[in-house]
PDB file of N, CA, C and O in Angstrom:
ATOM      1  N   UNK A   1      93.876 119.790 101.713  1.00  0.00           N
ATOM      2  CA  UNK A   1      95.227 119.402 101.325  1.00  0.00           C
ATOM      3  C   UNK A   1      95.121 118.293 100.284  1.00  0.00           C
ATOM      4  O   UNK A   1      94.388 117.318 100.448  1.00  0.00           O
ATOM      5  N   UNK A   2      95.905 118.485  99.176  1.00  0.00           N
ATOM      6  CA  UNK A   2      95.781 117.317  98.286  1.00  0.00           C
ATOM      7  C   UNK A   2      96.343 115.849  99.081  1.00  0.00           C
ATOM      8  O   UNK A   2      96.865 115.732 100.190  1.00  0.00           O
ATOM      9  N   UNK A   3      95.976 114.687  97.931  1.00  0.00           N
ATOM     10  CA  UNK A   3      96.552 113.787  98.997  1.00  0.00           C
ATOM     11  C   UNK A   3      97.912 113.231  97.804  1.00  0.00           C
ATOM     12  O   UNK A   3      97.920 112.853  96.633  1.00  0.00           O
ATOM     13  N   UNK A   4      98.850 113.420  98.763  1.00  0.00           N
ATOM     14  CA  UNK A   4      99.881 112.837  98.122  1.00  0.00           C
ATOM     15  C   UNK A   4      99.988 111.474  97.954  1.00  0.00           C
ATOM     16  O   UNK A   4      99.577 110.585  98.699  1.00  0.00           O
ATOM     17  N   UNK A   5     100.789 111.359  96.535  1.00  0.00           N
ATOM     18  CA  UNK A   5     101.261 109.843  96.453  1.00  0.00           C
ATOM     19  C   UNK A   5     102.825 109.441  97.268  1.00  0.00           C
ATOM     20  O   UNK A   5     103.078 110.334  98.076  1.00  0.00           O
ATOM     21  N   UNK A   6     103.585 108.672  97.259  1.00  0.00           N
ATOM     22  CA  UNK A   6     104.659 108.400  97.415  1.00  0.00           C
ATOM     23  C   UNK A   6     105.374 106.856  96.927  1.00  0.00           C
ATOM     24  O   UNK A   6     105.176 105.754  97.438  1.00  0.00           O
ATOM     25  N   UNK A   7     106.108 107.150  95.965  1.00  0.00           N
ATOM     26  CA  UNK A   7     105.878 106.347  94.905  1.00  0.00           C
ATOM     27  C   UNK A   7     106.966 105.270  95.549  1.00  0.00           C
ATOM     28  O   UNK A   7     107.454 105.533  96.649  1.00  0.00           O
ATOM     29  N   UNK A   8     107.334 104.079  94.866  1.00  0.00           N
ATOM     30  CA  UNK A   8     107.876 102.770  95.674  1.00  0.00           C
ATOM     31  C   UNK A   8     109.692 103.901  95.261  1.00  0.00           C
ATOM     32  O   UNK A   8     110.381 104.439  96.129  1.00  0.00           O
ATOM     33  N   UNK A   9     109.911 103.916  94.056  1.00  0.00           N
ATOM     34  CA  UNK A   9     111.418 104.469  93.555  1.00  0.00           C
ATOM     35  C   UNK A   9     112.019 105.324  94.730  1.00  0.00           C
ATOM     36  O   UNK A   9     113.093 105.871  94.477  1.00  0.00           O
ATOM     37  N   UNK A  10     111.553 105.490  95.811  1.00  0.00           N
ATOM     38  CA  UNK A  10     111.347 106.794  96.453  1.00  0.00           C
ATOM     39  C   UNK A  10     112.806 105.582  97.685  1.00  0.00           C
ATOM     40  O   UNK A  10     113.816 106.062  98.198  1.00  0.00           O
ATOM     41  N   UNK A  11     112.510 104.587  97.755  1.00  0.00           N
ATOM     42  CA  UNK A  11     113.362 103.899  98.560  1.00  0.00           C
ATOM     43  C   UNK A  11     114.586 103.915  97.860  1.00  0.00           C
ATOM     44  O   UNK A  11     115.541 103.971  98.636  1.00  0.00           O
ATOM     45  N   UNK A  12     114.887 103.887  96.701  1.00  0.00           N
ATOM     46  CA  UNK A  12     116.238 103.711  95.975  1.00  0.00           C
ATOM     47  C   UNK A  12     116.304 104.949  95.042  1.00  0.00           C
ATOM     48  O   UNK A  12     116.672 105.023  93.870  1.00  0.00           O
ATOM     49  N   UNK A  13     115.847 105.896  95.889  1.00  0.00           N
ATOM     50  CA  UNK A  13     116.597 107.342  95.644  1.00  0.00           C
ATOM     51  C   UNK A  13     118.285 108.125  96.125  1.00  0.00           C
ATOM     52  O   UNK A  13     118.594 108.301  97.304  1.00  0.00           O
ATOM     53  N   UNK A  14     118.745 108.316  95.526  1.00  0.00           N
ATOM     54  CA  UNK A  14     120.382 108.807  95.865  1.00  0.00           C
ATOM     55  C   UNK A  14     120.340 110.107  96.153  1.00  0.00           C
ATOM     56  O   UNK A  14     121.321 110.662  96.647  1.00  0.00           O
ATOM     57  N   UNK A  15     119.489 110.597  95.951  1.00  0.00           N
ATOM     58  CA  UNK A  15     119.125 112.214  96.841  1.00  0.00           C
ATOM     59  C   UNK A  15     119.140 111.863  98.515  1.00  0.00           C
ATOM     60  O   UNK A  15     119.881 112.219  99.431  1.00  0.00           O
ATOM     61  N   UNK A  16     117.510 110.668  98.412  1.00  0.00           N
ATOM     62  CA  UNK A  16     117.193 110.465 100.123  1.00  0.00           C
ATOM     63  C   UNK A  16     118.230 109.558 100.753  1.00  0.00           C
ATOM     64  O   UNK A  16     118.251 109.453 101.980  1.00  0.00           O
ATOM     65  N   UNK A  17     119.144 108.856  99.950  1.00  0.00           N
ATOM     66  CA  UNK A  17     120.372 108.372 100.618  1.00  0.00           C
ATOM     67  C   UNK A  17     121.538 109.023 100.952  1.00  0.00           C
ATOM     68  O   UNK A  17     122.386 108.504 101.678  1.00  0.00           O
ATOM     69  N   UNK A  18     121.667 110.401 100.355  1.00  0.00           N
ATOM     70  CA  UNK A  18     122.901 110.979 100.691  1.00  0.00           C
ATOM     71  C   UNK A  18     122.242 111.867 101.950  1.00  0.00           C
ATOM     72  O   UNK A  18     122.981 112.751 102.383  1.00  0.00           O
ATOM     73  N   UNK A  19     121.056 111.740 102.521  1.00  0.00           N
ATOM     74  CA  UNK A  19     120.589 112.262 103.163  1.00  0.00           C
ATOM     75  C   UNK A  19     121.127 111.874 105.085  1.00  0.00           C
ATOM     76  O   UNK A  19     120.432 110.896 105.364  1.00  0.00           O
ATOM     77  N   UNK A  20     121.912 112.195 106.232  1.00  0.00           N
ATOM     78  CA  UNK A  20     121.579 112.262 107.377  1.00  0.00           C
ATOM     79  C   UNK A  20     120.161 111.516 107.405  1.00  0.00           C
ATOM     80  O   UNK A  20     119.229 111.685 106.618  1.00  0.00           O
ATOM     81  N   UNK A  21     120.238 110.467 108.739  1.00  0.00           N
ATOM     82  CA  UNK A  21     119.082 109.918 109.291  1.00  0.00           C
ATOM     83  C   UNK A  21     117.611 111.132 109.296  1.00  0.00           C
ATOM     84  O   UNK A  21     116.612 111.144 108.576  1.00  0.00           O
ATOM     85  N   UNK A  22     118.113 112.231 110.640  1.00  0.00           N
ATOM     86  CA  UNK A  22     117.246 113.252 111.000  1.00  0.00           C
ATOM     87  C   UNK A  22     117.193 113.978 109.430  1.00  0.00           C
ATOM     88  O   UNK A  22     116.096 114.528 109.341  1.00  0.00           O
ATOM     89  N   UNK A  23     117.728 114.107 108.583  1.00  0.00           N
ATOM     90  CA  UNK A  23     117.239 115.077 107.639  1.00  0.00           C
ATOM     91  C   UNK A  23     116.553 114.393 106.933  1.00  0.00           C
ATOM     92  O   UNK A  23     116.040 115.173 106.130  1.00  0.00           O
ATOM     93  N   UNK A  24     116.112 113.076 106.667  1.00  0.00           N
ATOM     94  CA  UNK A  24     115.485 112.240 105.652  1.00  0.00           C
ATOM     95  C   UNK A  24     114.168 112.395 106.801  1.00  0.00           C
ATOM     96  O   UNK A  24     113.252 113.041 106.294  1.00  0.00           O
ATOM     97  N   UNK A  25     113.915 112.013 108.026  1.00  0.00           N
ATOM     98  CA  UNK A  25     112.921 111.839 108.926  1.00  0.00           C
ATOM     99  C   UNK A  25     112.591 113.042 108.659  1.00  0.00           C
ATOM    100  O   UNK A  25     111.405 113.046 108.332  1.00  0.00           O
ATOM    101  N   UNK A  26     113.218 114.494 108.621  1.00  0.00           N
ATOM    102  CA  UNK A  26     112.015 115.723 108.541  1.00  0.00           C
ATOM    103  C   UNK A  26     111.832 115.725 107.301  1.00  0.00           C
ATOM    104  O   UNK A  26     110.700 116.082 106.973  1.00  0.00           O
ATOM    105  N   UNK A  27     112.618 115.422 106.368  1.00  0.00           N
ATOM    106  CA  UNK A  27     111.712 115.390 104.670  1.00  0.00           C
ATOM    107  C   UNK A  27     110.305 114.498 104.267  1.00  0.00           C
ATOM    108  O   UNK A  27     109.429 114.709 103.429  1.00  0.00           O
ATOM    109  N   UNK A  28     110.497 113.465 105.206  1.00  0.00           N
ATOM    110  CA  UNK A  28     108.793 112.801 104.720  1.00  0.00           C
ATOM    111  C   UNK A  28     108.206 114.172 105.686  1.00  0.00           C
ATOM    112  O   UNK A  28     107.850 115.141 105.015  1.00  0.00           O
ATOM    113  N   UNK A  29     108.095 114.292 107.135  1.00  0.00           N
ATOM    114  CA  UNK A  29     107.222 115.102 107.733  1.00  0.00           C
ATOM    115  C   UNK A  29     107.386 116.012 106.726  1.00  0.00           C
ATOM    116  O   UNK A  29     106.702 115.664 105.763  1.00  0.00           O
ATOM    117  N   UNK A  30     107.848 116.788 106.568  1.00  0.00           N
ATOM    118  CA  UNK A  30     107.636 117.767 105.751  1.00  0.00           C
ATOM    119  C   UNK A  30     106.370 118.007 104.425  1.00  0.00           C
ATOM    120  O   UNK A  30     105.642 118.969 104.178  1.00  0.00           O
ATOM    121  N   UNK A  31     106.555 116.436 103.655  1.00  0.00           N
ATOM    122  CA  UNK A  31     105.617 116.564 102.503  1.00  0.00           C
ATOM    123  C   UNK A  31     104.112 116.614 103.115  1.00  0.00           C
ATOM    124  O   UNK A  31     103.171 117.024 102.436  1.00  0.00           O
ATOM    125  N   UNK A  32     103.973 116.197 104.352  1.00  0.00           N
ATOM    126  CA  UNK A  32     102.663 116.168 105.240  1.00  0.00           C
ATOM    127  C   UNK A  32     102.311 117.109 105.446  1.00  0.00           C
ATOM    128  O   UNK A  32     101.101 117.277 105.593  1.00  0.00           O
ATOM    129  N   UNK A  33     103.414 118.400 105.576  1.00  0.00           N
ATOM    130  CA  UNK A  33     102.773 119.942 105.799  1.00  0.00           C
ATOM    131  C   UNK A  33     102.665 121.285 105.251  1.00  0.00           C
ATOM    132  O   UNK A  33     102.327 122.370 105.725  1.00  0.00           O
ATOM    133  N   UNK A  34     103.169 120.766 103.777  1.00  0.00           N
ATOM    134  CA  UNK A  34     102.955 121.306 102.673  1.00  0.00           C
ATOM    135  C   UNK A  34     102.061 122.154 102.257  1.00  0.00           C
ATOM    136  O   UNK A  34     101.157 121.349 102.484  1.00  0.00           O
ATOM    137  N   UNK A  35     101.489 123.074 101.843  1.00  0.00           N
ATOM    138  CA  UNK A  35     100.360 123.238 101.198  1.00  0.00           C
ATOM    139  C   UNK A  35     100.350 122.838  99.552  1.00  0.00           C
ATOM    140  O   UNK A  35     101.229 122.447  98.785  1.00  0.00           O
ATOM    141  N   UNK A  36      98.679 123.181  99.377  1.00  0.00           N
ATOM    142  CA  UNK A  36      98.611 122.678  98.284  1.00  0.00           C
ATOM    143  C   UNK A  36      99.962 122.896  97.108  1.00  0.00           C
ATOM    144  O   UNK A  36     100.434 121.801  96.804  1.00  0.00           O
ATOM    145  N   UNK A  37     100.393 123.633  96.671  1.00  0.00           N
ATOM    146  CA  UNK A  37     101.435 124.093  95.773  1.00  0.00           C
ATOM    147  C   UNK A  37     103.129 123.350  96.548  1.00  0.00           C
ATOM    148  O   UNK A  37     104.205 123.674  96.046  1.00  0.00           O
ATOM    149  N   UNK A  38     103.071 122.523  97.587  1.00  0.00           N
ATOM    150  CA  UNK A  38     104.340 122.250  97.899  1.00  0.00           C
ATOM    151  C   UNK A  38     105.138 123.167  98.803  1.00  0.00           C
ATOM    152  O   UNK A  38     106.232 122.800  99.233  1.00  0.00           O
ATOM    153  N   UNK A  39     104.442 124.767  99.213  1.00  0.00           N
ATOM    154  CA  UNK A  39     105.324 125.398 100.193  1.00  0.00           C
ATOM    155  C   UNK A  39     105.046 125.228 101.368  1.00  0.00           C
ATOM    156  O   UNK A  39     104.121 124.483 101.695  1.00  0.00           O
ATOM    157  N   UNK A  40     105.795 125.889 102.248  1.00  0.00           N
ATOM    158  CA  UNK A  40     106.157 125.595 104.248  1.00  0.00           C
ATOM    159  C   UNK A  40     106.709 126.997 104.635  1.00  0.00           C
ATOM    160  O   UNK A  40     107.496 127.647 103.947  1.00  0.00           O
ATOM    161  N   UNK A  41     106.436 127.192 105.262  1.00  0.00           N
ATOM    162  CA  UNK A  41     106.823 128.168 106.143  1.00  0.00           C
ATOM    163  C   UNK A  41     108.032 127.505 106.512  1.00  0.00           C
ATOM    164  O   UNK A  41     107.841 126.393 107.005  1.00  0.00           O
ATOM    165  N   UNK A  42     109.569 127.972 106.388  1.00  0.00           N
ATOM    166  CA  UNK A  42     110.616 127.741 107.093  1.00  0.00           C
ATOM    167  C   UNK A  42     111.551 127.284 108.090  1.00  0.00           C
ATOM    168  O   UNK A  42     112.476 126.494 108.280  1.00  0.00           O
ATOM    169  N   UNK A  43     110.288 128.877 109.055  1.00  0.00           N
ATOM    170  CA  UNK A  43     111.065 129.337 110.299  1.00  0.00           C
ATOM    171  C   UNK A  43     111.289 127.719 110.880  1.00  0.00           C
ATOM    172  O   UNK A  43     110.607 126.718 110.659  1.00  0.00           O
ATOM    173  N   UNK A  44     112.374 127.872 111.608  1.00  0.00           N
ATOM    174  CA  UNK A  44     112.827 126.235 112.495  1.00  0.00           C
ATOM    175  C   UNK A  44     111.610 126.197 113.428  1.00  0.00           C
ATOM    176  O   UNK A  44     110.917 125.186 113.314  1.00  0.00           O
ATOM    177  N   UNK A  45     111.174 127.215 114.434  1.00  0.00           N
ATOM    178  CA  UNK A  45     110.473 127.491 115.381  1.00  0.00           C
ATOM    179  C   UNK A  45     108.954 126.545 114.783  1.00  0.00           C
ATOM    180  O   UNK A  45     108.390 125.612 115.354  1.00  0.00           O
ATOM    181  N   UNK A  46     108.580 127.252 113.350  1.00  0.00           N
ATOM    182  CA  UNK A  46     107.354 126.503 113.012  1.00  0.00           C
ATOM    183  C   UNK A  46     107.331 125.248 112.752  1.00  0.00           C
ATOM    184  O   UNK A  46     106.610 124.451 113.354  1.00  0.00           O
ATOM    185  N   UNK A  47     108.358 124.862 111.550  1.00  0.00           N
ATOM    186  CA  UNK A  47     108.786 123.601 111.402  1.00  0.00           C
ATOM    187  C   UNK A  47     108.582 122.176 112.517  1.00  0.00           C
ATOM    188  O   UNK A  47     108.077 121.054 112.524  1.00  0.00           O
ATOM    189  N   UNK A  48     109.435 123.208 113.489  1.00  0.00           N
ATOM    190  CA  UNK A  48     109.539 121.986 115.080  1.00  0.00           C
ATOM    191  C   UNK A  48     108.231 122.164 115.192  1.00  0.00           C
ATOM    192  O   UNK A  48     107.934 121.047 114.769  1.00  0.00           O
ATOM    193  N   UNK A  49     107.361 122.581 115.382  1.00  0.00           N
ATOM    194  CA  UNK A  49     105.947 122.715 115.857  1.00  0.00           C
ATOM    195  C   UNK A  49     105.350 121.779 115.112  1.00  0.00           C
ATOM    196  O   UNK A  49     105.141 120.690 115.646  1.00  0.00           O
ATOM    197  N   UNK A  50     104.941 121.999 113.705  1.00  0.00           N
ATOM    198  CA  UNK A  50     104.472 121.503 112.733  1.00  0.00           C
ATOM    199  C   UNK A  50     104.657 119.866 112.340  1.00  0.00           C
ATOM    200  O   UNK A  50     103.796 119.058 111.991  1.00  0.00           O
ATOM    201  N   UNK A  51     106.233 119.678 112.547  1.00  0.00           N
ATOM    202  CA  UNK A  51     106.963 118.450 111.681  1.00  0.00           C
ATOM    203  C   UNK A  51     107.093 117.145 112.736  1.00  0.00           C
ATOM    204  O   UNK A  51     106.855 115.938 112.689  1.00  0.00           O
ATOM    205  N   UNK A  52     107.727 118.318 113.927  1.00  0.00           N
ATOM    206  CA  UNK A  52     108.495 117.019 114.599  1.00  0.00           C
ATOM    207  C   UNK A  52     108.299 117.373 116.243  1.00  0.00           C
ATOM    208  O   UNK A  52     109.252 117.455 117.019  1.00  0.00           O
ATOM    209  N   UNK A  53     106.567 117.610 116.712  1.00  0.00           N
ATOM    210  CA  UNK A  53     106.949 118.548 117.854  1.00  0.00           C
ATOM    211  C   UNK A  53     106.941 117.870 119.104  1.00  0.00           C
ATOM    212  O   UNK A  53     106.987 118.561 120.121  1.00  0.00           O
ATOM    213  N   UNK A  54     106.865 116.068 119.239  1.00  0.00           N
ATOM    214  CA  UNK A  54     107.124 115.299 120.230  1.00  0.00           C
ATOM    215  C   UNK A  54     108.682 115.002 120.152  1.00  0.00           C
ATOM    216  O   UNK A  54     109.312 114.486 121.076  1.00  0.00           O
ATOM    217  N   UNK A  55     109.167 115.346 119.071  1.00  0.00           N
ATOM    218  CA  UNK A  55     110.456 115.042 119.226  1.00  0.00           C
ATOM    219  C   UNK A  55     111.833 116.264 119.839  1.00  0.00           C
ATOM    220  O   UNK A  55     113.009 116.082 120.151  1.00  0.00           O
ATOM    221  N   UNK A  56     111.177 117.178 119.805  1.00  0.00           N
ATOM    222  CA  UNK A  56     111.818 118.565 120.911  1.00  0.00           C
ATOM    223  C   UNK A  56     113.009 118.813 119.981  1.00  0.00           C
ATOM    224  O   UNK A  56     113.930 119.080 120.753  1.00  0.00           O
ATOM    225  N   UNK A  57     113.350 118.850 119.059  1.00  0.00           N
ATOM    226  CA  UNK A  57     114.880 118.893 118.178  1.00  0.00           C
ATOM    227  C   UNK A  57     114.606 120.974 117.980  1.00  0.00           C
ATOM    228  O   UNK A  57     113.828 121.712 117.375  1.00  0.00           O
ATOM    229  N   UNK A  58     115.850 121.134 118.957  1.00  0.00           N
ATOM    230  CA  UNK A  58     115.808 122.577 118.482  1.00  0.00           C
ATOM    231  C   UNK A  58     116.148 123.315 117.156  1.00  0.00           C
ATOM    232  O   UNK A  58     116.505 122.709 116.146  1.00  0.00           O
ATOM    233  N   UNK A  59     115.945 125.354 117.268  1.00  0.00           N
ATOM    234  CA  UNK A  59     115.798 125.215 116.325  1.00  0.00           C
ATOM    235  C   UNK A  59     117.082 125.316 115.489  1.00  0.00           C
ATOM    236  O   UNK A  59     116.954 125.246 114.266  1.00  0.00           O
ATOM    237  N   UNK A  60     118.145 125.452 115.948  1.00  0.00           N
ATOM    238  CA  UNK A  60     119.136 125.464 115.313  1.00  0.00           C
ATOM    239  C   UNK A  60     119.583 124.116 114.673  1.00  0.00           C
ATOM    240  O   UNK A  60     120.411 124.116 113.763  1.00  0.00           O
ATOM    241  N   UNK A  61     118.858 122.609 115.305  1.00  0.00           N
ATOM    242  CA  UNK A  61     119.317 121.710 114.532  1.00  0.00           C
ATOM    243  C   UNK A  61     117.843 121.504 113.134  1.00  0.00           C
ATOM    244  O   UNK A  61     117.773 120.854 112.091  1.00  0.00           O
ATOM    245  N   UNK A  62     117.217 122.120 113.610  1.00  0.00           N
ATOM    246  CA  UNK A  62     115.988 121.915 112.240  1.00  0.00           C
ATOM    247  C   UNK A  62     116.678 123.122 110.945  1.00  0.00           C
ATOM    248  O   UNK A  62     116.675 123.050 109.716  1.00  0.00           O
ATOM    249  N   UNK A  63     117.171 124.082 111.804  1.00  0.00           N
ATOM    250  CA  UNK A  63     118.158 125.439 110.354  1.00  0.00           C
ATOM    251  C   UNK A  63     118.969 124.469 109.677  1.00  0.00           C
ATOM    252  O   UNK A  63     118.857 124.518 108.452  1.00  0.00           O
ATOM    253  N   UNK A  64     120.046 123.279 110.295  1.00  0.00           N
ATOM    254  CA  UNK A  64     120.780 122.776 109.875  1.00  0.00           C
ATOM    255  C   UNK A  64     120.056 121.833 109.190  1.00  0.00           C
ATOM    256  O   UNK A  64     120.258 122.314 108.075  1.00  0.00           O
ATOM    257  N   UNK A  65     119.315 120.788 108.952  1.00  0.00           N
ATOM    258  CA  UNK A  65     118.624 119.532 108.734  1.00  0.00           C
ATOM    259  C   UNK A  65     118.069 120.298 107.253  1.00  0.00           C
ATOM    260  O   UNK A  65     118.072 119.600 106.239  1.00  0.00           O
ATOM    261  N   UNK A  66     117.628 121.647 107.166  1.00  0.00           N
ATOM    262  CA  UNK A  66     116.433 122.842 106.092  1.00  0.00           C
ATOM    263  C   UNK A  66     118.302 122.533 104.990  1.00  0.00           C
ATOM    264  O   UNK A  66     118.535 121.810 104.021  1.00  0.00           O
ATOM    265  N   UNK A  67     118.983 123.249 105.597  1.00  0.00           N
ATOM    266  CA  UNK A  67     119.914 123.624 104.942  1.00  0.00           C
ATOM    267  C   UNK A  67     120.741 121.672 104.305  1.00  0.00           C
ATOM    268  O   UNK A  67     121.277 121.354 103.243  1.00  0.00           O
ATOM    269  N   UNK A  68     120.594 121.270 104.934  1.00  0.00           N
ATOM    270  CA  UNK A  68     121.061 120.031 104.422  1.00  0.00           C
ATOM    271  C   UNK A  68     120.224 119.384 103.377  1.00  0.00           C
ATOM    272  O   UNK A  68     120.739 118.663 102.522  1.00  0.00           O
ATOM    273  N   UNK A  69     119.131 119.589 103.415  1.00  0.00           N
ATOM    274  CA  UNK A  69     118.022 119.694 102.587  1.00  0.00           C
ATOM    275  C   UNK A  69     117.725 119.954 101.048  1.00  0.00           C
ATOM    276  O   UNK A  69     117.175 119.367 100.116  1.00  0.00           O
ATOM    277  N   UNK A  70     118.467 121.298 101.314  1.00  0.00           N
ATOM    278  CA  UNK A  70     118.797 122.026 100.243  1.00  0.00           C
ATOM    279  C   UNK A  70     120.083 121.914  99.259  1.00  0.00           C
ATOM    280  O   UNK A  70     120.274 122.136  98.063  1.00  0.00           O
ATOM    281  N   UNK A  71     120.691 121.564 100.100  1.00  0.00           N
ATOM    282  CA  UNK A  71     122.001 121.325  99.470  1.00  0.00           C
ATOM    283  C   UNK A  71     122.041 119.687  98.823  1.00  0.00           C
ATOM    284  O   UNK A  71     122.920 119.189  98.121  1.00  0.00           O
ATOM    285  N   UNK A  72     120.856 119.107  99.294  1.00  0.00           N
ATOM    286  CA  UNK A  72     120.727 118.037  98.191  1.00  0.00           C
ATOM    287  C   UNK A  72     119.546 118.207  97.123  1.00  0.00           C
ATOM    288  O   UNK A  72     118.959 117.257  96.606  1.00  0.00           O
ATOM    289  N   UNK A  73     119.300 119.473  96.884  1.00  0.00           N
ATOM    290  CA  UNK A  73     118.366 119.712  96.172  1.00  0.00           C
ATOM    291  C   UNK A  73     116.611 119.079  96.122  1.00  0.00           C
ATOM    292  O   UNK A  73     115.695 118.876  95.324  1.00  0.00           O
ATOM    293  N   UNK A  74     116.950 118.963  97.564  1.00  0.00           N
ATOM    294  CA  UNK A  74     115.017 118.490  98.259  1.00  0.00           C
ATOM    295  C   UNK A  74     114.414 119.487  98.576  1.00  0.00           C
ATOM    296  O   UNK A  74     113.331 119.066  98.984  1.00  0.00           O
ATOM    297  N   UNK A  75     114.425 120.735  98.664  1.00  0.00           N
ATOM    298  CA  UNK A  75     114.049 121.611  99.195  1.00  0.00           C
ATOM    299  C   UNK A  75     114.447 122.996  98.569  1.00  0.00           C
ATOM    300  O   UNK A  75     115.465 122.982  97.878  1.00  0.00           O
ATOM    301  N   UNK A  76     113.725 124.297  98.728  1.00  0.00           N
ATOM    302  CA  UNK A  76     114.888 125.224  97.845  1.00  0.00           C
ATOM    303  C   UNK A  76     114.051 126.077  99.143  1.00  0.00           C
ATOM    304  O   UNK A  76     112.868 125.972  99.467  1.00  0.00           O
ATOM    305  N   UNK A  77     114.988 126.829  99.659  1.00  0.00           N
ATOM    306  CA  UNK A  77     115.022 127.850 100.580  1.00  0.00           C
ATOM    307  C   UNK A  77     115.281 129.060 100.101  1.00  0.00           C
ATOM    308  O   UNK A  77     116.212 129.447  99.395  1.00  0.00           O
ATOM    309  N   UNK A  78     114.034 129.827 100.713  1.00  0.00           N
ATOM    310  CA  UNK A  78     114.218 131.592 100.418  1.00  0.00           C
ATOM    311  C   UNK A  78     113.023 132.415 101.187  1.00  0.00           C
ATOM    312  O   UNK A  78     111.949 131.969 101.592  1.00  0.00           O
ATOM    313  N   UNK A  79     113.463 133.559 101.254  1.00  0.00           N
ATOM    314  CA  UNK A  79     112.887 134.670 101.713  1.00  0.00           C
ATOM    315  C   UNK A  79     111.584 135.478 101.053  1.00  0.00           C
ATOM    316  O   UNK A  79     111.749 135.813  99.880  1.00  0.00           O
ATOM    317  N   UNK A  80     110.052 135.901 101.792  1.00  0.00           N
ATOM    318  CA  UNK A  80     109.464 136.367 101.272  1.00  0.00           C
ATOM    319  C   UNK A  80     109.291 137.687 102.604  1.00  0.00           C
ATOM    320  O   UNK A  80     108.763 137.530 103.705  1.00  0.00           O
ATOM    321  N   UNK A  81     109.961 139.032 102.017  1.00  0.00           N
ATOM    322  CA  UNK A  81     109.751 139.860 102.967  1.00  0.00           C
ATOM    323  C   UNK A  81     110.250 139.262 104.362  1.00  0.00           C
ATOM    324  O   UNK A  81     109.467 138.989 105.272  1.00  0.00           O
ATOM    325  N   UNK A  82     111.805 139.066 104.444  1.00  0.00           N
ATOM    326  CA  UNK A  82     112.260 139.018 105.643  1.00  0.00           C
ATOM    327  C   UNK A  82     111.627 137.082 106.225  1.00  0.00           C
ATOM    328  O   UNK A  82     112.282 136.420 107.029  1.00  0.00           O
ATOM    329  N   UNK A  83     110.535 136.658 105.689  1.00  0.00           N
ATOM    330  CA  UNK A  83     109.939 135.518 106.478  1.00  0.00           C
ATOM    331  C   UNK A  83     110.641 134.384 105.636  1.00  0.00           C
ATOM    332  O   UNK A  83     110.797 134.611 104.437  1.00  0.00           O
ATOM    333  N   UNK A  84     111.145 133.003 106.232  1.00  0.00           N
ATOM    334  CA  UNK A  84     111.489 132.179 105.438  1.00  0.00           C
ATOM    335  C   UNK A  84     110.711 131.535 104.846  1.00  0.00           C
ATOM    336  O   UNK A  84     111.097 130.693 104.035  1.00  0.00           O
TER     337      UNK A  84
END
């Protein structure tokens, strides 16, 4: 896995501020489980496994948190053959 940077600007971002508490907390996990090129497997099911899996958040609130995500343009969600 490459090693990411995370740069200081990253605190006085207006993306990660219009962000929900829980949706900003799975966006850092998230950059942790990335692969090299920046993608993730979706599914909520993996996600919770992967991101946040002492924290038990089902998967319908990780669909919502993906989708909130997206709609601030942190994330871009889509389908490869049916898989998210």
């Amino acid at each position: 896995m490459p090693a990411r940077m995370i740069q200081e600007r990253a605190c006085s971002s207006p993306d990660l501020a219009s962000l929900s508490d829980a949706a900003e907390r799975l966006w850092w996990r998230l950059l942790t489980s990335t692969d090299s090129v920046g993608l993730f497997d979706a599914e909520p099911l993996v996600v919770a496994g992967k991101c946040v899996p002492l924290l038990r958040w089902p998967a319908d609130k990780i669909q919502g948190l993906l989708v909130e995500l997206q709609s601030a343009g942190l994330v871009a969600l889509y389908r490869v053959d049916g898989v998210p």
